[in-house]
GUBASE-677904 format. One record per residue: residue in three letters; residue number from 1; x, y, z of N, C-alpha, C, O, CB in turn. Coordinates in Angstrom, 2 decimals. Atoms other than C-alpha are relative to their C-alpha. Glycine has a CB too. Layout:
+-----+-----+---------+---------+---------+---------+---------+---------+---------+---------+---------+---------+---------+---------+---------+---------+---------+
!   r !   k !     n_x !     n_y !     n_z !    ca_x !    ca_y !    ca_z !     c_x !     c_y !     c_z !     o_x !     o_y !     o_z !    cb_x !    cb_y !    cb_z !
+-----+-----+---------+---------+---------+---------+---------+---------+---------+---------+---------+---------+---------+---------+---------+---------+---------+
! ala ! NUM !       X !       Y !       Z !       X !       Y !       Z !       X !       Y !       Z !       X !       Y !       Z !       X !       Y !       Z !
...
+-----+-----+---------+---------+---------+---------+---------+---------+---------+---------+---------+---------+---------+---------+---------+---------+---------+
This chain:
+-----+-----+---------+---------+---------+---------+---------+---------+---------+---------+---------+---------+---------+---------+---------+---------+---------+
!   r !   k !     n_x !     n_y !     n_z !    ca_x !    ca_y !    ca_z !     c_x !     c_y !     c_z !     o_x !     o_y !     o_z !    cb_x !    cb_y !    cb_z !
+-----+-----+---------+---------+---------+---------+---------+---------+---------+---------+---------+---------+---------+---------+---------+---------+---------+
! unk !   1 !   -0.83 !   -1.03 !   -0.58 !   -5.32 !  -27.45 !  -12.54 !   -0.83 !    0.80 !    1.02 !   -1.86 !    1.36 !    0.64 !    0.59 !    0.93 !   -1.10 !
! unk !   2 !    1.17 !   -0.89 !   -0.71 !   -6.87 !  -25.69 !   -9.41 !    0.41 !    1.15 !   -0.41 !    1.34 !    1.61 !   -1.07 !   -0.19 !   -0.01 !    1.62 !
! unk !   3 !   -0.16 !   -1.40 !    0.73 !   -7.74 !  -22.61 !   -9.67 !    0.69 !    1.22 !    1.79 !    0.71 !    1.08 !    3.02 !   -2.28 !    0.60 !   -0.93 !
! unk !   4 !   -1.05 !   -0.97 !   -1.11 !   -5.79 !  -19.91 !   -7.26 !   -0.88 !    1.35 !    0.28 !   -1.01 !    2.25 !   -0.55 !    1.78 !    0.56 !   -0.83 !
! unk !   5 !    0.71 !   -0.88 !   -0.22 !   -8.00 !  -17.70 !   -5.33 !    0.63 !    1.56 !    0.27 !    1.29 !    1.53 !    1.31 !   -0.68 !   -0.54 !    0.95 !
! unk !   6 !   -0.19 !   -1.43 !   -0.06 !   -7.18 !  -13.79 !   -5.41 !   -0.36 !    0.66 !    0.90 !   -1.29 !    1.39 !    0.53 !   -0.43 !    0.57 !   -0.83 !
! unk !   7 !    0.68 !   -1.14 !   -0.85 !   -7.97 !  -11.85 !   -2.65 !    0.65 !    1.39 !   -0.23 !    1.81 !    1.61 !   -0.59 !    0.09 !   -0.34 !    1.58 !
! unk !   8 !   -0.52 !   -1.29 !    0.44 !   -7.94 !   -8.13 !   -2.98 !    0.34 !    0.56 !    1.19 !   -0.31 !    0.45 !    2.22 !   -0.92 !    0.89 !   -0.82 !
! unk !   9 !   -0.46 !   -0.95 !   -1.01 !   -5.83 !   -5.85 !   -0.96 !   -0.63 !    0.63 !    0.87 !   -1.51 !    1.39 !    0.45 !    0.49 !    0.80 !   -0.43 !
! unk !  10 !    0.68 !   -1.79 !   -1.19 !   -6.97 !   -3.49 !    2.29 !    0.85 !    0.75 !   -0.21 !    1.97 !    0.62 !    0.28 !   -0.11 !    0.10 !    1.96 !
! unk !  11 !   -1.04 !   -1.25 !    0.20 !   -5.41 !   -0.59 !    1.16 !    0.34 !    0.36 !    1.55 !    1.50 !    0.28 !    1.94 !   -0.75 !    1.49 !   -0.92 !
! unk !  12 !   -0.33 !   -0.51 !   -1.15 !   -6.04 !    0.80 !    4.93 !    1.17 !   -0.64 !    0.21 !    2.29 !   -0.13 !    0.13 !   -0.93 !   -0.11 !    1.01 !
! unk !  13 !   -1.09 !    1.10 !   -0.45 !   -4.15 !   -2.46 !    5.94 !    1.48 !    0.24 !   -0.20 !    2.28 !    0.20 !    0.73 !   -0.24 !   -1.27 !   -0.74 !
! unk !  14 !   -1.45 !   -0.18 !    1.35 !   -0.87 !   -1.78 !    3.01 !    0.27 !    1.38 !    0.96 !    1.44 !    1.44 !    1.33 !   -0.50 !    0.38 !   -2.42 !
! unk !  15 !   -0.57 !   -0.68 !   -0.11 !   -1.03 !    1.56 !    4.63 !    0.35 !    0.02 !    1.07 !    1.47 !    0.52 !    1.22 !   -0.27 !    0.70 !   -0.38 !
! unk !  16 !    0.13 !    0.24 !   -1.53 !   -1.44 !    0.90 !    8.35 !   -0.61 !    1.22 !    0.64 !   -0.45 !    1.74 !    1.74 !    1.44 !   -0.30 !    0.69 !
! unk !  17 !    1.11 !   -1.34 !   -0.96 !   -4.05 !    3.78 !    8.75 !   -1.01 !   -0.55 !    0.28 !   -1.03 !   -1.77 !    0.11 !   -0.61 !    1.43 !   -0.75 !
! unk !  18 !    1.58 !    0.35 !   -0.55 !   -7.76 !    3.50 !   10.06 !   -0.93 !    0.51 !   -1.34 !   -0.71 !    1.39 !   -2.16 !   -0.50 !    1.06 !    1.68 !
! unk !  19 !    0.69 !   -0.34 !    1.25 !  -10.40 !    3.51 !    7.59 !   -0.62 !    1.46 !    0.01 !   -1.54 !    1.62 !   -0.78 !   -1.12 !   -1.06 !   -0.26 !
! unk !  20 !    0.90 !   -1.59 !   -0.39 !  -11.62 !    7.41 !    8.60 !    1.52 !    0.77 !   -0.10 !    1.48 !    2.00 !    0.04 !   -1.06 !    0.20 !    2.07 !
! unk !  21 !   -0.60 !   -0.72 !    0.31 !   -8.08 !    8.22 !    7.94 !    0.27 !    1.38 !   -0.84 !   -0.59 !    1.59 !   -1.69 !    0.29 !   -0.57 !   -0.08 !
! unk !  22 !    0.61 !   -1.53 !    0.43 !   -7.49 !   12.01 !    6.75 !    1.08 !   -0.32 !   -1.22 !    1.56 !   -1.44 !   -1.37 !    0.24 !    1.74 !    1.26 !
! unk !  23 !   -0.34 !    0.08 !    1.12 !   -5.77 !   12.70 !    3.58 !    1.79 !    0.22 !    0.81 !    2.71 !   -0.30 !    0.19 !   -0.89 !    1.16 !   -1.19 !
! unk !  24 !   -1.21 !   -0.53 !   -0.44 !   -2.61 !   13.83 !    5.48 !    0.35 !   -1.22 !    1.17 !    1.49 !   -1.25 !    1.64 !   -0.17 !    1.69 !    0.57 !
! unk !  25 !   -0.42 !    1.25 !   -0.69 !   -2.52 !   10.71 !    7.65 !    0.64 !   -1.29 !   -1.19 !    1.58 !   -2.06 !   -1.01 !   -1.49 !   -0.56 !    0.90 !
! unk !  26 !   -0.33 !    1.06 !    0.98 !   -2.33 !    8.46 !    4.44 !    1.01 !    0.57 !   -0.58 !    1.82 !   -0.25 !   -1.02 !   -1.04 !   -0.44 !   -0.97 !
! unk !  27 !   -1.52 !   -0.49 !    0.72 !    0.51 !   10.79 !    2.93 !    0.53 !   -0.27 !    0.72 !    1.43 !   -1.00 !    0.31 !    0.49 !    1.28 !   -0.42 !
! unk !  28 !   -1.56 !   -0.10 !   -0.97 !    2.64 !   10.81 !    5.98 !   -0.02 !   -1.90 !    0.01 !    1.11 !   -2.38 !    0.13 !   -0.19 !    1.11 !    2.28 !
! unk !  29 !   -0.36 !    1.27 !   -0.75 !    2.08 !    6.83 !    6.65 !    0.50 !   -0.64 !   -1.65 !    1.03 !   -1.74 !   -1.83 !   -1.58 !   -0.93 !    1.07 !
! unk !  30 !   -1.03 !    0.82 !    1.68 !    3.33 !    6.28 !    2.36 !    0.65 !    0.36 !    0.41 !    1.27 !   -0.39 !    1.17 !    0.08 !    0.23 !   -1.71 !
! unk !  31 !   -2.08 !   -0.62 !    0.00 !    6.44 !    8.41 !    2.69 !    0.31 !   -1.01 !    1.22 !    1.15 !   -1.79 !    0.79 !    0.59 !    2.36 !    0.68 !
! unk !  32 !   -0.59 !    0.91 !   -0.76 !    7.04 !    6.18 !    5.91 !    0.30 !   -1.12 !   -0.60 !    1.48 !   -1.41 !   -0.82 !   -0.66 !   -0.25 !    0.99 !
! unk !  33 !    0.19 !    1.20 !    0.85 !    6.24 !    3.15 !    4.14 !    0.57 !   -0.17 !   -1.22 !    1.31 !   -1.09 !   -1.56 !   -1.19 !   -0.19 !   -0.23 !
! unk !  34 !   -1.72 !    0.39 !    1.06 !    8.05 !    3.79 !    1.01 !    1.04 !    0.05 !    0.22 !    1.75 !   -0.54 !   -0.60 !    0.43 !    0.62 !   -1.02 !
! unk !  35 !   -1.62 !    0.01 !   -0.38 !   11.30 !    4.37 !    2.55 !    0.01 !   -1.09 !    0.46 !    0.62 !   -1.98 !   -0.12 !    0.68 !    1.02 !    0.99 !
! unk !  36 !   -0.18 !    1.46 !   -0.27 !   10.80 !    1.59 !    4.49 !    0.37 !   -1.14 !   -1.17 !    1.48 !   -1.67 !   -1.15 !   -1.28 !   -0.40 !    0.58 !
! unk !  37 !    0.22 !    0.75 !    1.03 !   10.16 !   -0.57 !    1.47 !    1.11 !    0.32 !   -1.22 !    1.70 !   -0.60 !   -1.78 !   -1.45 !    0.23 !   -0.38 !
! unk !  38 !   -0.44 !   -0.16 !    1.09 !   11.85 !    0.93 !   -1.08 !    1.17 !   -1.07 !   -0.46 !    2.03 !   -1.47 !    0.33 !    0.33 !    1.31 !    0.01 !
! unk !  39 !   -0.91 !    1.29 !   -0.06 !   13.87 !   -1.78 !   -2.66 !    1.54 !    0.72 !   -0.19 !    2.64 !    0.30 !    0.17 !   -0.42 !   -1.26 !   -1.40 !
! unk !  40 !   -1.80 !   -0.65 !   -0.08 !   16.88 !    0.64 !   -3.36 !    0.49 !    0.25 !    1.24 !    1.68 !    0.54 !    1.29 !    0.30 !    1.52 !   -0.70 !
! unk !  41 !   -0.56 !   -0.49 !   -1.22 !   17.10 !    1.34 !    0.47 !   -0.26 !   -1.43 !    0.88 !    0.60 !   -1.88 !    1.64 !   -0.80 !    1.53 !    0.61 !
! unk !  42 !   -0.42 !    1.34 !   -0.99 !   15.96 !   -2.06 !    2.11 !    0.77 !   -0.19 !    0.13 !    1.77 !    0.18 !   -0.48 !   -0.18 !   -1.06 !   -0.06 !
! unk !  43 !   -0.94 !    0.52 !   -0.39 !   17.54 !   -3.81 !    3.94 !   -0.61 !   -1.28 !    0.51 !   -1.73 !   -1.06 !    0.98 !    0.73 !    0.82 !    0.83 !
! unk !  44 !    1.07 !    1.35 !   -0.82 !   16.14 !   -7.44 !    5.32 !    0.06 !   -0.64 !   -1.03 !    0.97 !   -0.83 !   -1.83 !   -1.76 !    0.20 !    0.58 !
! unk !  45 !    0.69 !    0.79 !    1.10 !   13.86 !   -9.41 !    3.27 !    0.62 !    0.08 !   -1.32 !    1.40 !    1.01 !   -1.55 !   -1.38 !    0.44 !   -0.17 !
! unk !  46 !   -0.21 !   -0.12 !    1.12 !   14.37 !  -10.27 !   -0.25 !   -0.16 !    1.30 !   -1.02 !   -0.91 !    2.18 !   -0.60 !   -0.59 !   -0.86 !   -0.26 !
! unk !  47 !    0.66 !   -1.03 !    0.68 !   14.15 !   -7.74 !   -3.16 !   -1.01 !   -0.27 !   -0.32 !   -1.96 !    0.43 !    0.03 !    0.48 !    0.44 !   -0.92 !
! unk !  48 !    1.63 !    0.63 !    0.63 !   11.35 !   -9.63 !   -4.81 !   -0.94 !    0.60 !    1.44 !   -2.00 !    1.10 !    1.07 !   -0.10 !   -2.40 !   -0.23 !
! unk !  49 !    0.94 !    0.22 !   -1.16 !    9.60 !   -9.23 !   -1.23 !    0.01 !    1.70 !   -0.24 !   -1.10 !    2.18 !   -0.50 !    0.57 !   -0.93 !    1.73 !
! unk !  50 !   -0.65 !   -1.40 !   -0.38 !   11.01 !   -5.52 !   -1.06 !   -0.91 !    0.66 !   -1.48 !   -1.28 !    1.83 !   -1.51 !    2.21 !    0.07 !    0.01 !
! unk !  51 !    0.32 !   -0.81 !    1.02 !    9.57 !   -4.81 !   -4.44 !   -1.28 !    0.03 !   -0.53 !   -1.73 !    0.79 !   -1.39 !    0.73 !   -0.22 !   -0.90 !
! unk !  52 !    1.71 !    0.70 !   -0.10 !    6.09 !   -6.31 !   -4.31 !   -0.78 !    0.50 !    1.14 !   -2.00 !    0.39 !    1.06 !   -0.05 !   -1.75 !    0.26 !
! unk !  53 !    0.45 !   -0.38 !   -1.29 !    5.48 !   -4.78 !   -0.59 !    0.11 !    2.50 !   -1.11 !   -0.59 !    3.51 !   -1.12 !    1.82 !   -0.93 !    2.01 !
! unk !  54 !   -0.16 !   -1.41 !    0.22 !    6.56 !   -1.16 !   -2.29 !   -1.25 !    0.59 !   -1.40 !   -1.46 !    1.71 !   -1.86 !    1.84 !    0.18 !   -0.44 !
! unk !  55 !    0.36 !   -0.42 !    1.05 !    4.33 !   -1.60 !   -5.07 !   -1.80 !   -0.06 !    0.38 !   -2.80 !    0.27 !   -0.25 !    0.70 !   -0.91 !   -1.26 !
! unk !  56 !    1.41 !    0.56 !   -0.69 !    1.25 !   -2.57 !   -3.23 !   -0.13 !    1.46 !    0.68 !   -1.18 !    2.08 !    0.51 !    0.07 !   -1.62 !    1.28 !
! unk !  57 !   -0.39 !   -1.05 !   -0.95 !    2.49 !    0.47 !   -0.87 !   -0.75 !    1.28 !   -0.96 !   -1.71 !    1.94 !   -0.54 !    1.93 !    0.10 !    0.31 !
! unk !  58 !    0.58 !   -0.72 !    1.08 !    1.91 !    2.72 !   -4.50 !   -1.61 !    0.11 !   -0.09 !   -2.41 !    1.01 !    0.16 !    0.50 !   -0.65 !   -1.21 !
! unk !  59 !    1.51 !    0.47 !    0.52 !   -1.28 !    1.25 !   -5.51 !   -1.11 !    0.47 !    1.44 !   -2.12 !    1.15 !    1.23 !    0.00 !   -2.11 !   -0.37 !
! unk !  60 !    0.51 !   -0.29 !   -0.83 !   -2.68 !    1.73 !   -2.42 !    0.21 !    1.60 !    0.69 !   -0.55 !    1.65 !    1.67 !    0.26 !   -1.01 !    0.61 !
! unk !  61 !   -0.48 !   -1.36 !   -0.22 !   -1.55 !    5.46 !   -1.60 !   -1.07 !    0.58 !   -1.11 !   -2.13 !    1.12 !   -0.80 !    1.79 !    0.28 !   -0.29 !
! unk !  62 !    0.55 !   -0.30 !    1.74 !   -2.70 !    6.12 !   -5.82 !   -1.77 !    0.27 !    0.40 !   -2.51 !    1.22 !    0.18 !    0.31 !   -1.89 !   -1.42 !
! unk !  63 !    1.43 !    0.51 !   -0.69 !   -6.12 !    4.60 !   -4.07 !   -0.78 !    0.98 !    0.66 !   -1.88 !    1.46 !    0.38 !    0.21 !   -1.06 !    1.07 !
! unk !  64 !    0.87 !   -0.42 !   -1.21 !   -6.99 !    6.21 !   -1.25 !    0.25 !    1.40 !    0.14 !   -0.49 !    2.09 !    0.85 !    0.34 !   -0.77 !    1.38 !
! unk !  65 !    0.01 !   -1.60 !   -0.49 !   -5.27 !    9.95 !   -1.55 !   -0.56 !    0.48 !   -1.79 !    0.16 !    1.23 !   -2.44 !    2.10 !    0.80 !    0.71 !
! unk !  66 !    0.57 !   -0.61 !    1.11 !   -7.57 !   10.56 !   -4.97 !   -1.49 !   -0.49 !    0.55 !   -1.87 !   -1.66 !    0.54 !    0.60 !   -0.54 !   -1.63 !
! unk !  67 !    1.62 !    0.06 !   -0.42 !  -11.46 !   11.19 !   -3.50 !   -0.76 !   -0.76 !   -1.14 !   -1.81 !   -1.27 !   -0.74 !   -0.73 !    1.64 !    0.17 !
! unk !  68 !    0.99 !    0.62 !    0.65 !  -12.98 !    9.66 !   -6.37 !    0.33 !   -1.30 !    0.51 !   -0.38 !   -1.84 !    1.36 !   -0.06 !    0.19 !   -1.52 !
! unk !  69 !   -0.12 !    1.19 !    0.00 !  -10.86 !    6.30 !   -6.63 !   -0.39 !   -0.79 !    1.91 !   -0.68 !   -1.95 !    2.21 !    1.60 !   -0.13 !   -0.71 !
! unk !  70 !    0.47 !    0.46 !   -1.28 !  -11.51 !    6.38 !   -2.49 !   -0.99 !   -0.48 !    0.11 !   -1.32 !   -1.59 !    0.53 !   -0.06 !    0.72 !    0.79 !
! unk !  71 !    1.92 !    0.32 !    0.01 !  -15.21 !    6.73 !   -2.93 !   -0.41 !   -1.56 !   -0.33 !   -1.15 !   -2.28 !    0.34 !   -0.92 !    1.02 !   -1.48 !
! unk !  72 !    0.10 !    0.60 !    0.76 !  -15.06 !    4.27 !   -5.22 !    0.45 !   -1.77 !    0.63 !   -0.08 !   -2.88 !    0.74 !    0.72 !    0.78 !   -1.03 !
! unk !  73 !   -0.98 !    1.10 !   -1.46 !  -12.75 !    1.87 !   -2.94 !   -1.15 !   -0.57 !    1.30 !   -1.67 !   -1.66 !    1.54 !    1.51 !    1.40 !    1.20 !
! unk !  74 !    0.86 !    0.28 !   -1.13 !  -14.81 !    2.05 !   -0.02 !   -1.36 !   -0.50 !   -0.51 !   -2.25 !   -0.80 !    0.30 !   -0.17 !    1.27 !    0.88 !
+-----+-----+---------+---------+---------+---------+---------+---------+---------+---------+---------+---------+---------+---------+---------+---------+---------+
């Protein structure tokens, strides 16, 4: 059975900020990004797609607007 390589997320990437982003650049570009995403308001893509893009969207927000887990990130 091969084995299935994992790569880990760029949060920047998920959020579409710059890595020197400020704490108030990464809030305003989630709230964009979860509405976008949110699977109760999509519209487009699948839900599965819609609900896996919103959750990545989380995880990555969770990430990068708490200074330790940032530190920690980077």
């Amino acid at each position: 059975m091969p084995k299935i390589k994992v790569v880990p997320l760029n949060y920047y990437k998920v959020l579409e900020v710059e890595v020197n982003a400020s704490d108030k650049e990464i809030r305003q570009a989630y709230k964009r990004l979860a509405l976008k995403w949110h699977p109760d308001k999509h519209r487009g893509s699948s839900i599965e797609i819609a609900e896996q893009k919103f959750k990545e969207i989380g995880e990555a927000y969770e990430t990068l607007c708490d200074k330790n887990k940032r530190s920690s990130y980077d």
